[in-house]
VOBA-1610 file (N, C-alpha, C; in pm, whole numbers, padded with zeros to 5 digits, always signed):
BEGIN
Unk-03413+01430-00215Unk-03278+01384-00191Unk-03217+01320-00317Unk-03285+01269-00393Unk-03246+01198-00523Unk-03158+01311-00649Unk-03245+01418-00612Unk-03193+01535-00733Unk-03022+01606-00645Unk-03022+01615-00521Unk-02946+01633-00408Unk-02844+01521-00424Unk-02894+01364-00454Unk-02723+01321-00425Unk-02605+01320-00496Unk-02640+01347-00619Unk-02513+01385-00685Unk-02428+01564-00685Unk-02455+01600-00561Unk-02397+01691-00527Unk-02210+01659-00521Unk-02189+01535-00448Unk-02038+01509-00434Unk-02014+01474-00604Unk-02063+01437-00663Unk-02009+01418-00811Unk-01979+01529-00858Unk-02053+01646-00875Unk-02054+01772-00902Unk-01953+01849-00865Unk-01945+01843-00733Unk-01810+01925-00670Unk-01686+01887-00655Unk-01671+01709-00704Unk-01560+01669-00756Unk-01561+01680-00910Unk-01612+01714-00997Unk-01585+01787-01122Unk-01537+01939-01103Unk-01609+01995-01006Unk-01595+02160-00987Unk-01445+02118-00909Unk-01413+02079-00845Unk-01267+02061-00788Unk-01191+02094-00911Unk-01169+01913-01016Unk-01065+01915-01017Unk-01126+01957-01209Unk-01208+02026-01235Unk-01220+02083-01351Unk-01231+01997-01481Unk-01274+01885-01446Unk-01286+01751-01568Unk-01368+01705-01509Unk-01494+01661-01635Unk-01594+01515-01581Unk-01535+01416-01582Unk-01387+01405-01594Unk-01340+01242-01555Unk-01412+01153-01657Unk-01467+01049-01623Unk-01511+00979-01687Unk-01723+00954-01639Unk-01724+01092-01584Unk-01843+01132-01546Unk-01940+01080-01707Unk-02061+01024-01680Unk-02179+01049-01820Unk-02275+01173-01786Unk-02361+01258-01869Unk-02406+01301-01904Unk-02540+01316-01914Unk-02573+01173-01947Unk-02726+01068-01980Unk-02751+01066-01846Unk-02788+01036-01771Unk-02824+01026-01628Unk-02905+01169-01571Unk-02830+01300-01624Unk-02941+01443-01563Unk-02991+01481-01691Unk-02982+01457-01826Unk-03015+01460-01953Unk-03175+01398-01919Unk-03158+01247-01902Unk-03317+01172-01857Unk-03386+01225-01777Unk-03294+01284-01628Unk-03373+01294-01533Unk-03458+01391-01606Unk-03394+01553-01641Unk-03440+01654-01677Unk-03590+01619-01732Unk-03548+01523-01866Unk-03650+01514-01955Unk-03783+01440-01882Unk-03776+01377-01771Unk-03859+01324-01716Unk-03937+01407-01621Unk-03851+01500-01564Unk-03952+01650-01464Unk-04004+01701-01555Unk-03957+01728-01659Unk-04029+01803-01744Unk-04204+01729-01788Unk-04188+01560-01847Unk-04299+01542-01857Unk-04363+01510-01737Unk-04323+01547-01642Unk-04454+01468-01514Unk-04459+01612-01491Unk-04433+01738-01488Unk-04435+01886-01492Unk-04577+01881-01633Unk-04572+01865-01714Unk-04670+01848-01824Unk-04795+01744-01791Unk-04751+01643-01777Unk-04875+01559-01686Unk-04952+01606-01563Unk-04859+01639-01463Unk-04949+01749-01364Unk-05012+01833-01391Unk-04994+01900-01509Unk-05097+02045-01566Unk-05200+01980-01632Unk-05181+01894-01726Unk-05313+01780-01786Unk-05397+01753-01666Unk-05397+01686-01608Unk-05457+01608-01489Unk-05493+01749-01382Unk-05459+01803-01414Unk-05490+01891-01262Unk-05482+01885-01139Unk-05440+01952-01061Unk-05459+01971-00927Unk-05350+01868-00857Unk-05232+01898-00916Unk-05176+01808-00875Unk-04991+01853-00838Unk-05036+01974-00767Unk-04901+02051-00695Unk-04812+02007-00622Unk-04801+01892-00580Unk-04706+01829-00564Unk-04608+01786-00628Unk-04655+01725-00730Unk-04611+01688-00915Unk-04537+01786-00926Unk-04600+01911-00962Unk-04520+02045-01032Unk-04416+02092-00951Unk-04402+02087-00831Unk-04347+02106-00683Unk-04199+02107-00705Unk-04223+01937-00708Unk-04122+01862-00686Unk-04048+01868-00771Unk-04099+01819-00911Unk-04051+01836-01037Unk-03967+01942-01087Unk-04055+02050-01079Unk-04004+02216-01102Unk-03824+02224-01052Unk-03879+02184-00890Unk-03732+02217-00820Unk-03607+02122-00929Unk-03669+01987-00975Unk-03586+01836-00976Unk-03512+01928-01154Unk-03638+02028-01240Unk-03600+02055-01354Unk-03428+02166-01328Unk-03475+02241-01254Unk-03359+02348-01224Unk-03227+02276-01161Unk-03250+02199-01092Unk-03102+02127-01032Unk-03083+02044-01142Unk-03167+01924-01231Unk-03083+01881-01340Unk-03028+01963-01470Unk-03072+02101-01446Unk-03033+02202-01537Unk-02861+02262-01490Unk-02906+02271-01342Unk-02771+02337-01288Unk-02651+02226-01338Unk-02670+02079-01259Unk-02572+01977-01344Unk-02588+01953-01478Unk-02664+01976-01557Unk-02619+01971-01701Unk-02490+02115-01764Unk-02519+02177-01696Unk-02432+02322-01705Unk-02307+02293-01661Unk-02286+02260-01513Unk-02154+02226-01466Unk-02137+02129-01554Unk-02184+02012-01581Unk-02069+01935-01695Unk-02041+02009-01814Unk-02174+02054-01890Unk-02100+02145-02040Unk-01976+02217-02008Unk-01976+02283-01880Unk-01872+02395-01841Unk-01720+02265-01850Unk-01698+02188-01785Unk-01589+02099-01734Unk-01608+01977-01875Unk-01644+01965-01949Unk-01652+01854-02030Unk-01593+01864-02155Unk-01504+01778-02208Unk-01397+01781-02331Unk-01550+01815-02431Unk-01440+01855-02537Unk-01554+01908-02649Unk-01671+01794-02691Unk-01574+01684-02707Unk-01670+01562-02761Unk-01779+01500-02692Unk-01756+01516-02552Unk-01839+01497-02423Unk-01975+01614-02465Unk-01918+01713-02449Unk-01968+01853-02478Unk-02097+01820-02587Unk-02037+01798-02702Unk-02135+01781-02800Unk-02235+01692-02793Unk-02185+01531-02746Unk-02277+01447-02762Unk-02406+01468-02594Unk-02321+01604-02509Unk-02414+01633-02424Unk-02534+01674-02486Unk-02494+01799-02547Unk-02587+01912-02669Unk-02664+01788-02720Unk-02620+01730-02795Unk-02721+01643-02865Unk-02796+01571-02787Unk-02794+01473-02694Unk-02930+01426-02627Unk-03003+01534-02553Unk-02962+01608-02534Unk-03024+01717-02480Unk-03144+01719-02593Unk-03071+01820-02658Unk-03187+01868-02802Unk-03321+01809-02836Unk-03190+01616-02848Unk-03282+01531-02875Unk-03437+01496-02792Unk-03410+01493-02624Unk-03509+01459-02561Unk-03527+01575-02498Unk-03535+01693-02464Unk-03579+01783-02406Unk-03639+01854-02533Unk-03607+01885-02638Unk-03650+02019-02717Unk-03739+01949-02848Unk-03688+01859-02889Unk-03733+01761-03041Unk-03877+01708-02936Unk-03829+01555-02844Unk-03916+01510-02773Unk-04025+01526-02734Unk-03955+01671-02635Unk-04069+01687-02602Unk-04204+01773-02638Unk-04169+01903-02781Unk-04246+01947-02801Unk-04315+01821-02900Unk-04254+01740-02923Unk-04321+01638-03004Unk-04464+01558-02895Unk-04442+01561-02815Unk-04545+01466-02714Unk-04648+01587-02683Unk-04597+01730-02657Unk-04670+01818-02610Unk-04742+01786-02737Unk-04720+01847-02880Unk-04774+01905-02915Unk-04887+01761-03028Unk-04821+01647-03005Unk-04903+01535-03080Unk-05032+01486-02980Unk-05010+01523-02794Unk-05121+01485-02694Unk-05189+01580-02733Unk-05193+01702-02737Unk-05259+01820-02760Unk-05357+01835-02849Unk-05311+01789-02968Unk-05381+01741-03115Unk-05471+01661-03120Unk-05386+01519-03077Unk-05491+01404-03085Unk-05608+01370-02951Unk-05536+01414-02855Unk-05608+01318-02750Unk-05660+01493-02670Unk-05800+01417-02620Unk-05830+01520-02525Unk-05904+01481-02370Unk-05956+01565-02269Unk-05996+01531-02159Unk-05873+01393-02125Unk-05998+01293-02054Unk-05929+01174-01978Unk-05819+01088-02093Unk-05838+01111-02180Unk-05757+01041-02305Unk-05627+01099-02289Unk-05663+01225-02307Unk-05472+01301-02273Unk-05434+01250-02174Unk-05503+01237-02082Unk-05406+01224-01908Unk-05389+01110-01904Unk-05446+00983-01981Unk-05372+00791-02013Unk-05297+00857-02103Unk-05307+00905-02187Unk-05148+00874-02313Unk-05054+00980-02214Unk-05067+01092-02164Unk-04936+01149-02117Unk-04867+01070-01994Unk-04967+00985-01923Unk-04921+00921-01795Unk-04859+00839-01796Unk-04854+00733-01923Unk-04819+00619-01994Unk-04673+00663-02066Unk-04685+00819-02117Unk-04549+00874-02130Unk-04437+00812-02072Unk-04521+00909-01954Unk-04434+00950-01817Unk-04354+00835-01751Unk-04438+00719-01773Unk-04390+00599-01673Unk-04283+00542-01782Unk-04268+00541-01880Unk-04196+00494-01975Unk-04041+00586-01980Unk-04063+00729-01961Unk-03938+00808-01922Unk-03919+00784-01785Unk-04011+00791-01703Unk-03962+00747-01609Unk-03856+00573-01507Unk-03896+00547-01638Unk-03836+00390-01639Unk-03693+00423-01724Unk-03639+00522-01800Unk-03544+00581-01854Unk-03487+00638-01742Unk-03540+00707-01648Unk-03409+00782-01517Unk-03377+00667-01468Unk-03436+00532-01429Unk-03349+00469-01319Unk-03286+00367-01443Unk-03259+00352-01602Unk-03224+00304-01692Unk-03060+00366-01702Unk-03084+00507-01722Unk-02994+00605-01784Unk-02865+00560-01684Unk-02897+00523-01539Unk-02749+00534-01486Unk-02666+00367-01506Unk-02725+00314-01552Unk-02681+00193-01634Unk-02588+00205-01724Unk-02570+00367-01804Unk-02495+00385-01947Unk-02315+00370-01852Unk-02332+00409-01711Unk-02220+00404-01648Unk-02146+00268-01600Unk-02240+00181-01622Unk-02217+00034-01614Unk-02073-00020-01711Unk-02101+00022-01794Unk-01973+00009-01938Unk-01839+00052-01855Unk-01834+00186-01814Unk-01711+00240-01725Unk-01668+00145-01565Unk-01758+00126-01524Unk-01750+00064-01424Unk-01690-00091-01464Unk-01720-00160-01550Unk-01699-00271-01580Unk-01515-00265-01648Unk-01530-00160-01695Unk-01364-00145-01784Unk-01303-00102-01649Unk-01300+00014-01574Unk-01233+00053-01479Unk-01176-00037-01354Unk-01302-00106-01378Unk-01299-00259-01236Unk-01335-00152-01114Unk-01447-00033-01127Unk-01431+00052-00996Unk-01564+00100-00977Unk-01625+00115-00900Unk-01777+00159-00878Unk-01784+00306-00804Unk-01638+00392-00835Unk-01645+00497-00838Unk-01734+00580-00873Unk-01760+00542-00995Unk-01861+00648-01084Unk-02001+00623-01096Unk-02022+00489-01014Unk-02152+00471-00977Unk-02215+00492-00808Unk-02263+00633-00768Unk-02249+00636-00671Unk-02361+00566-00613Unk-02333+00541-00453Unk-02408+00452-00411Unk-02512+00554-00329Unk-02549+00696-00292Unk-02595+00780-00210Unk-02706+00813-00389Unk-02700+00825-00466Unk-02812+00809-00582Unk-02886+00671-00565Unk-02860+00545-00584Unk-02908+00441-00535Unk-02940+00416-00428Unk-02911+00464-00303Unk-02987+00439-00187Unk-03135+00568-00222Unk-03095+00714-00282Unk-03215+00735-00261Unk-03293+00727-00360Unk-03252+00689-00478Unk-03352+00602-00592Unk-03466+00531-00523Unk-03382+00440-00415Unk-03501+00319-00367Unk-03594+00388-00300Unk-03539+00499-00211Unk-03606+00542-00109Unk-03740+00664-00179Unk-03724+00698-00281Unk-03760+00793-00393Unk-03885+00650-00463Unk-03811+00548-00490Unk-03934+00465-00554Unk-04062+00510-00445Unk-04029+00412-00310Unk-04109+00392-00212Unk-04233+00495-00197Unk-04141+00619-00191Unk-04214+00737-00141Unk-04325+00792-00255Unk-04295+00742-00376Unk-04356+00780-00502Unk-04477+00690-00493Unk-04438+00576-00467Unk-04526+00458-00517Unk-04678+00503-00420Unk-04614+00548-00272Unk-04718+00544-00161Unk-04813+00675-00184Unk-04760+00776-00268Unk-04822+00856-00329Unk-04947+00876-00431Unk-04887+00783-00500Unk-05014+00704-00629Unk-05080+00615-00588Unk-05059+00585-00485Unk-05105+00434-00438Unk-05222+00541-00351Unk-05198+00625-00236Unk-05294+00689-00174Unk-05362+00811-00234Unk-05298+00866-00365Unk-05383+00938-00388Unk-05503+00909-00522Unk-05437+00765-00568Unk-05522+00631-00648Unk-05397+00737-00800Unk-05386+00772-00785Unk-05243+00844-00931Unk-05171+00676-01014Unk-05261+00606-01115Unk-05232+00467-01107Unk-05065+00483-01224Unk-05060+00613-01272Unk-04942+00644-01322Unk-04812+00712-01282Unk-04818+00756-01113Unk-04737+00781-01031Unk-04708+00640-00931Unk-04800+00575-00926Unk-04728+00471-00870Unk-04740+00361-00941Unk-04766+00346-01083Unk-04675+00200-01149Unk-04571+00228-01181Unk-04545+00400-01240Unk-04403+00407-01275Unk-04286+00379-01170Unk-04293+00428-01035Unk-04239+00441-00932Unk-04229+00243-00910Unk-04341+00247-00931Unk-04358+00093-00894Unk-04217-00019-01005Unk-04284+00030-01123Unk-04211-00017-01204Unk-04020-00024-01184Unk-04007+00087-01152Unk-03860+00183-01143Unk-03772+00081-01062Unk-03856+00065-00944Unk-03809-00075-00832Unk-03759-00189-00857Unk-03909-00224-00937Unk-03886-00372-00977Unk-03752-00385-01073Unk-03745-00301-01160Unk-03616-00277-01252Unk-03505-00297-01232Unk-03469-00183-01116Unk-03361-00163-01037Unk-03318-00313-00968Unk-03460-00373-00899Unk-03374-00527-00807Unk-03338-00595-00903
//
């Protein structure tokens, strides 16, 4: 539901053909964050749920990164392109390919997990960059509240995951994400 609630944001850009004062940074992080817990699940093994979830979470923050490039003034546009680049393509072959090198067996799966919780502390960060707009506008328009209800509900469900399947890097990050957020 988390990758799902910014559906009404989306289709009020697809309406009225402008991101408004929509950000960018918010499916930019998410992306970059399925991607490494998509990479951590293949380290660690056996862990299809991870890839599952993720996989689906990579293609829908792909689909909204597209609808904004499509609807977004050039300058929007560009500085989209660029964090993109920056944390999906620079980033991350940088982590692939420096875990790969240096660290192996149980060593890879602490440094990639330790990644993970650190980007993952970046998705529930990133919708903060909207804080600035919200504060000038005087309007909590652009901060929707159906992402934050299922943020929390998304911590919970994560945390009880790592917590029962002992995953001590699926549920501190999740864990972490919470504590942040209150």
């Amino acid at each position: 539901m988390v990758f799902l609630s910014p559906i009404p944001t989306f289709y009020r850009i697809y309406r009225k053909k402008s991101t408004e004062g929509f950000q960018s940074v918010p499916y930019v992080v998410a992306l970059s964050s399925c991607m490494l817990l998509i990479y951590y699940a293949l380290v660690k093994t056996n862990a299809i749920l991870l890839i599952t979830i993720n996989s689906f979470g990579c293609f829908i923050e792909t689909a909204y990164i597209t609808i904004y490039l499509i609807y977004a003034t050039k300058k929007a546009r560009v500085f989209c392109i660029q964090i993109f680049v920056l944390l999906n393509v620079v980033a991350f072959a940088a982590i692939v390919l420096l875990t790969r090198l240096a660290f192996t067996g149980p060593d890879r799966v602490t440094v990639v997990g330790w990644i993970c919780v650190g980007f993952s502390l970046c998705v529930f960060a990133a919708p903060l960059s909207i804080i600035r707009l919200v504060i000038r506008t005087k309007s909590v328009e652009f901060m929707p509240f159906y992402l934050s209800f299922f943020l929390t509900l998304n911590a919970i469900a994560w945390f009880g995951y790592g917590f029962f399947t002992k995953d001590l890097y699926v549920e501190v990050k999740k864990d972490r994400k919470q504590l942040i957020r209150s």
